[in-house]
N, C-alpha and C positions, 0 to 999 in steps of 0.2 A: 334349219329344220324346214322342211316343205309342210303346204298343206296337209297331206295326206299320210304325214310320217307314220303317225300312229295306224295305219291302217295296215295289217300283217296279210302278205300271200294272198293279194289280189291287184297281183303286176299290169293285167293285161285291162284292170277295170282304173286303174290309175291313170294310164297311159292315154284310154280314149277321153278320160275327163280332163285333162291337162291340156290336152291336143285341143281340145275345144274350146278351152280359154287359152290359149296361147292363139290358136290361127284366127279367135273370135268368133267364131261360126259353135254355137249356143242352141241348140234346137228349142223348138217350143215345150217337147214333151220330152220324157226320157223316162226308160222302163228299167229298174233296177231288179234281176230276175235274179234267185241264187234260192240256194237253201236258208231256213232264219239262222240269224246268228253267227254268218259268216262277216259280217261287216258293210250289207248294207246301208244299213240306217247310219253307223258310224262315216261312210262315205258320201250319204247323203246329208249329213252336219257339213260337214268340210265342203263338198261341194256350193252348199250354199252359202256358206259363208265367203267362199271367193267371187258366189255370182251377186252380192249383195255388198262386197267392198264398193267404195265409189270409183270412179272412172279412171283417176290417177294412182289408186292402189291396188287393182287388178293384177291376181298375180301373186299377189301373196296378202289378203285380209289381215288390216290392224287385228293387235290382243283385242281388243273392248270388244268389233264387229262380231269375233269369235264367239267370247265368252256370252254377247247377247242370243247368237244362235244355238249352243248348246242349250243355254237357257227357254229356248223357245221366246225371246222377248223382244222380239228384234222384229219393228209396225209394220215390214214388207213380208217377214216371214208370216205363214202360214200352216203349221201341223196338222195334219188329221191323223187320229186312230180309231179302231173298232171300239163301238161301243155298248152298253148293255142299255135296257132300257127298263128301269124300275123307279113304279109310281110314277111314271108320265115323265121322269128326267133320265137323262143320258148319262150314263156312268164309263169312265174309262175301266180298263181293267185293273190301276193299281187302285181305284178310287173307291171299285168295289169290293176290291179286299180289304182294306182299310173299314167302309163301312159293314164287314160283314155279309154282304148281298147273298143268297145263294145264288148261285146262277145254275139255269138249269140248259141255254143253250148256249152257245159261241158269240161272241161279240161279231156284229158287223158295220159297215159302215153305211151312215142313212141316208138316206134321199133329204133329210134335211141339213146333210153334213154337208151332202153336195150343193144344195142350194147355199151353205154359207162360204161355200168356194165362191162362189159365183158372184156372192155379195160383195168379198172380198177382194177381188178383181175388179169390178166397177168402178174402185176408185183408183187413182194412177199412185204410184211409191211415193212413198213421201220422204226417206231419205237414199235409197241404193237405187243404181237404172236400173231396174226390174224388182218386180214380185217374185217371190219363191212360193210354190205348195207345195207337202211334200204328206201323199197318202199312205202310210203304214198299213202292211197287210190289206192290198188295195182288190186281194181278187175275195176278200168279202163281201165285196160291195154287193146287193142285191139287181137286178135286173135293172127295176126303176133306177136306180143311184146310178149306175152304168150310163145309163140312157141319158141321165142328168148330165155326167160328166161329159160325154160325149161332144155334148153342145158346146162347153167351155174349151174340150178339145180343141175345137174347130176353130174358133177365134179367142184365143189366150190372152191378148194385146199383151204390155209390156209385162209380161212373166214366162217362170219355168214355170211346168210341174213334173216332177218327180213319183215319179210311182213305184212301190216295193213292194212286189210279190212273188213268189216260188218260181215261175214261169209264166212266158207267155202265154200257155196253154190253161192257166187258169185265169185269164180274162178272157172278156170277148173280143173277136177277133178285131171287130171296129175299133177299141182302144188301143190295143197292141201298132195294129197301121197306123196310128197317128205320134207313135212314139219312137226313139232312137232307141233300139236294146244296147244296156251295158250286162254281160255278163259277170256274175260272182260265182266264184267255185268253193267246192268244201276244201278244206285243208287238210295238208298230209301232219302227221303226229308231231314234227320236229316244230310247226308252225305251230298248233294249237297248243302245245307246251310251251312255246314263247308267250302266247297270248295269254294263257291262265297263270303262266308265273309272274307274267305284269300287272295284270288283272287282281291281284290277290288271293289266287283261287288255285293254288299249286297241288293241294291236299288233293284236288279233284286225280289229279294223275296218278294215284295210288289207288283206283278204282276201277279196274277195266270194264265192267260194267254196265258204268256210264261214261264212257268213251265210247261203247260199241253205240250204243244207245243213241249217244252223239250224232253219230257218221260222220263227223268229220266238219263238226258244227262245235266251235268253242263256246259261242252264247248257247249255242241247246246244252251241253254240256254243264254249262253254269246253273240251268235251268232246271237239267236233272237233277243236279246235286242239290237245290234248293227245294223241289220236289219232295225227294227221299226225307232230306231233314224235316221236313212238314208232318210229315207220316210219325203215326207213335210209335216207336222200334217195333215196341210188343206183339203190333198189329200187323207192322209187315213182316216180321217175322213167322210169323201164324198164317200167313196168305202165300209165305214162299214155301211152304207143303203142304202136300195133297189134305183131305181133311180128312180123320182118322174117321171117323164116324157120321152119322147122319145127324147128331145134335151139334157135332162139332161144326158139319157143314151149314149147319141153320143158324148158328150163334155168329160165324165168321161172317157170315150175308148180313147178317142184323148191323153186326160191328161198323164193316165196308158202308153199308147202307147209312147210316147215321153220324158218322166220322168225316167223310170225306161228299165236296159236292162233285157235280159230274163231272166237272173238267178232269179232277183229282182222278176219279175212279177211272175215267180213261186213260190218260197216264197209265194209272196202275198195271190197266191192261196191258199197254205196252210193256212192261217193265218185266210181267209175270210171263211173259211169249219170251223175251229172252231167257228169263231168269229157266220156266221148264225145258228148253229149249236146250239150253247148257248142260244142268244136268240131270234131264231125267228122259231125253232123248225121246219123250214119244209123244209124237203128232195128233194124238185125241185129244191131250190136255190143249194145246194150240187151239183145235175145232174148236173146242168148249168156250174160249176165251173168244175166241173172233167173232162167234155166233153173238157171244154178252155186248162185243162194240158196238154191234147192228142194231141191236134190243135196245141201247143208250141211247144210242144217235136217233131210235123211231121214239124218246120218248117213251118206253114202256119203265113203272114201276122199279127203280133203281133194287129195292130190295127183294122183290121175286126174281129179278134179271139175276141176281149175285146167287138167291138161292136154289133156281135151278143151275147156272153155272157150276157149284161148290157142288149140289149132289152129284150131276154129270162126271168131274171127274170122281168123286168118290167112286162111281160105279166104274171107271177104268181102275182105280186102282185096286180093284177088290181082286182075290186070288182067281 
């Protein structure tokens, strides 16, 4: 079994990481671009786990080295993820669903997260020839954090970092130049049905759905379907038609409004663009919906956002 067995239909991102520890030649930096859910992060486990074996098992990483890097515990490795920021501490995102958090914007990554990169590098490995960091959803970073990183860029000493985000095109251009791109592609159907029947998650494939939803993303896919089950049937069922009435459309705002926090309701949004999309063929319910994403994301009133949305399309649907 190779490093990377586990990693499904992404031949051509295998091949350059292999290539690199087999000829030895390791860059400092390396841009992991794809859609989420294709098997980035899966391939940046693995990869660090062979750049973190010691000198004489290069090549193929002991069990233990392994299971310390899935674990995140392993003194050279380094994680970072986006984070929320309530009551003055940093939350990751399962951390705040666990505690409940509302969260009203997106997690990103801080300028103090980059300073503990930085920190962390300062001192030399203590057991693998190199340092691993490795930034999840890295084109969150905010400007300052960029600009942080940047600097670490430039003189890494004995380490990788690993960067995982959508595209090139959502960093800035100075990080991307200082990094190797591996690209990750979405997956054709025959692959992401291997992946969710290994995965546990086969049931998903009786949903087209959330397959479409997916694109061709088995962890977005996953992520739908954990979505949807989050949601009270009753309520998305009452969201996936038009509203019969103007009280019906006030009550469902209220509902959406109080049910669900932003992240959720955006989802939603997405969900409800395919859902009308399928079948009720007409393009004003879409407008309605697109305009609510904009009103989200500026921060406007979650529960005026839904209730002008719900009346708008009431008034399409009216004779």
């Amino acid at each position: 079994m190779t490093a990377f067995s586990a990693l499904i239909g992404q031949s051509q991102a295998v091949e350059l990481l292999n290539s690199a520890i087999a000829q030895n030649r390791v860059a400092p930096a390396y841009l992991f671009a794809g859609a989420p859910g294709v098997g980035r992060s899966l391939a940046a486990r693995h990869f660090a786990g062979l750049l973190l074996a010691p000198l004489n098992q290069v090549g193929q990483p002991s069990k233990t080295i392994s299971a310390r890097v899935q674990q995140s515990n392993h003194p050279d490795l380094f994680w970072v993820e986006p984070t929320y920021l309530h009551q003055g501490k940093r939350l990751s995102a399962a951390e705040a669903t666990e505690q409940g958090v509302k969260r009203k914007s997106p997690p990103e990554i801080r300028l103090e997260q980059v300073r503990e990169i930085a920190r962390f590098l300062g001192r030399p490995p203590l057991e693998a020839p190199r340092s691993v960091v490795v930034l999840e959803d890295a084109e969150t970073m905010a400007e300052a954090a960029a600009n942080g990183l940047l600097k670490t860029l430039e003189e890494p000493g004995r380490a990788t970092l690993i960067l995982i985000a959508p595209s090139a095109e959502s960093l800035l251009p100075t990080l991307v130049s200082r990094c190797q791109r591996i690209p990750f592609r979405r997956l054709d159907r025959e692959a992401i049905a291997q992946v969710l029947t290994q995965t546990g998650n086969g049931e998903i494939l009786q949903h087209p759905e959330v397959l479409a939803l997916a694109q061709g993303s088995p962890g977005e896919a996953i992520a739908q379907w954990q979505q949807i089950q989050a949601i009270p049937p009753e309520l998305l069922e009452a969201v996936t038609q038009p509203p019969q009435s103007l009280r019906n459309a006030l009550d469902l705002a209220r509902q959406v409004a109080q049910v669900l926090d932003t992240e959720s309701q955006l989802w939603l949004l997405d969900y409800l663009q395919y859902h009308y999309w399928e079948t009720q063929r007409q393009p004003a319910y879409l407008h309605h919906l697109e305009k609510a994403r904009r009103y989200l994301r500026q921060y406007v009133q979650p529960r005026l956002v839904w209730e002008v949305t719900f009346l708008g399309m009431k008034g399409e649907a009216m004779p």
